[in-house]
C-alpha positions as a Markdown table, in Angstrom:
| # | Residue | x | y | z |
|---|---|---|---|---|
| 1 | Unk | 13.0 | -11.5 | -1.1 |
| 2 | Unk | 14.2 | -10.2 | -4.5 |
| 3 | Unk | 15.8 | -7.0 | -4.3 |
| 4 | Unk | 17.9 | -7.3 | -7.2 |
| 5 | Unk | 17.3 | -4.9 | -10.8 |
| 6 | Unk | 19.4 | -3.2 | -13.0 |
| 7 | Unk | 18.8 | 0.2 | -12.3 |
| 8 | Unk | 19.7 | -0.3 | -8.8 |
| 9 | Unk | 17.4 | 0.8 | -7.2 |
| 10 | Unk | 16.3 | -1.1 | -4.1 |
| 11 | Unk | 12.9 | -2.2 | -4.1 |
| 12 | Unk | 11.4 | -4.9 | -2.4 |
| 13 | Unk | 7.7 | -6.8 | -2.0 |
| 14 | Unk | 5.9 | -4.7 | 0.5 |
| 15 | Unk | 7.4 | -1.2 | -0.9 |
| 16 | Unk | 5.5 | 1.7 | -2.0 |
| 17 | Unk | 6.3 | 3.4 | -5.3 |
| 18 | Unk | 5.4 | 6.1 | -7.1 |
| 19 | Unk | 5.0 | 6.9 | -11.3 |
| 20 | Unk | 3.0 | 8.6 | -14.0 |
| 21 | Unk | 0.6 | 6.4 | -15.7 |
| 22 | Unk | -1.6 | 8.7 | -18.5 |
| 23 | Unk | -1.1 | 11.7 | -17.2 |
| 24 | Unk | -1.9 | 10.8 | -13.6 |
| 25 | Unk | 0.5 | 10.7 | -10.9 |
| 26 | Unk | -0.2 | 6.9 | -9.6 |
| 27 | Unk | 1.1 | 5.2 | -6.0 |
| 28 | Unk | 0.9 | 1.5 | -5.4 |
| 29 | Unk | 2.4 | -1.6 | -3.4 |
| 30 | Unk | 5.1 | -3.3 | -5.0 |
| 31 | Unk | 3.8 | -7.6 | -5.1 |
| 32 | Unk | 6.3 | -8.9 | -7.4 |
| 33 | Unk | 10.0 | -7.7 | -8.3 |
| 34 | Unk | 11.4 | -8.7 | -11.6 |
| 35 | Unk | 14.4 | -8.0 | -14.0 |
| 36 | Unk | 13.5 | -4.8 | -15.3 |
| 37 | Unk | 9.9 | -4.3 | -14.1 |
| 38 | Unk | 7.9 | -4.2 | -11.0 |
| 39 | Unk | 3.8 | -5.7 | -10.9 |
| 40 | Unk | 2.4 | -3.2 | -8.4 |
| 41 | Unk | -0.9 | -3.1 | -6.8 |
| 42 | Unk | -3.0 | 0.0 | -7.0 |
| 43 | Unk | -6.0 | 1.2 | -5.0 |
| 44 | Unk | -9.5 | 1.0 | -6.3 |
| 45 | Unk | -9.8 | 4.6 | -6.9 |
| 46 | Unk | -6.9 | 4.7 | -9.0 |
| 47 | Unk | -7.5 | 1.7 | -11.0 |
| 48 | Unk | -10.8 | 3.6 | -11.7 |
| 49 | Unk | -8.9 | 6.8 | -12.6 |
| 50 | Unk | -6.8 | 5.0 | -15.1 |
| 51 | Unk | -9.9 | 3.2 | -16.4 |
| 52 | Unk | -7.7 | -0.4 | -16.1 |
| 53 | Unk | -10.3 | -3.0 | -15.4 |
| 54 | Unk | -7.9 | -5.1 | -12.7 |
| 55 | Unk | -5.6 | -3.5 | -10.0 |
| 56 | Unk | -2.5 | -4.8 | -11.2 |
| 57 | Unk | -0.4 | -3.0 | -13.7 |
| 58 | Unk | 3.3 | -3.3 | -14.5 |
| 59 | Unk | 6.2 | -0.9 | -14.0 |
| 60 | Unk | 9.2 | -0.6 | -15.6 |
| 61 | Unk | 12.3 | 0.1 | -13.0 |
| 62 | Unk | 13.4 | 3.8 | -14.5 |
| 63 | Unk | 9.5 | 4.8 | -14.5 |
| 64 | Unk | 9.1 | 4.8 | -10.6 |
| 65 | Unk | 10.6 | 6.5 | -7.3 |
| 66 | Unk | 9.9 | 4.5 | -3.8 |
| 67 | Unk | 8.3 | 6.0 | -1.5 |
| 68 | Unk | 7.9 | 6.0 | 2.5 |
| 69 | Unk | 4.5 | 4.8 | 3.5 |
């Protein structure tokens, strides 16, 4: 399991996180960590709200807080 980013935080696969994504305050499950970005998984009704046609969207490690879920 990657934990492992610059901005040490410590995220891992599974972990909640929240961020502002146009305006909106968004929350979604990390699925992939990476050097300086996370690929999170949002709900339908968010990807909707943000008007992204997948549920995937990527997140840069000093855009986001975790979050207990």
């Amino acid at each position: 399991m990657n934990t492992c980013n610059p901005s040490n935080k410590q995220v891992a696969v599974g972990d909640w996180i929240e961020f502002q994504r146009n305006g909106h305050q968004a929350k979604g499950k990390v699925v992939t960590v990476r050097q300086s970005t996370v690929l999170v998984e949002l709900d339908k009704p968010t990807s909707k709200l943000l008007k992204y046609e997948n549920n995937i969207t990527v997140v840069n490690h000093k855009n986001y807080s975790v979050v207990n879920e």
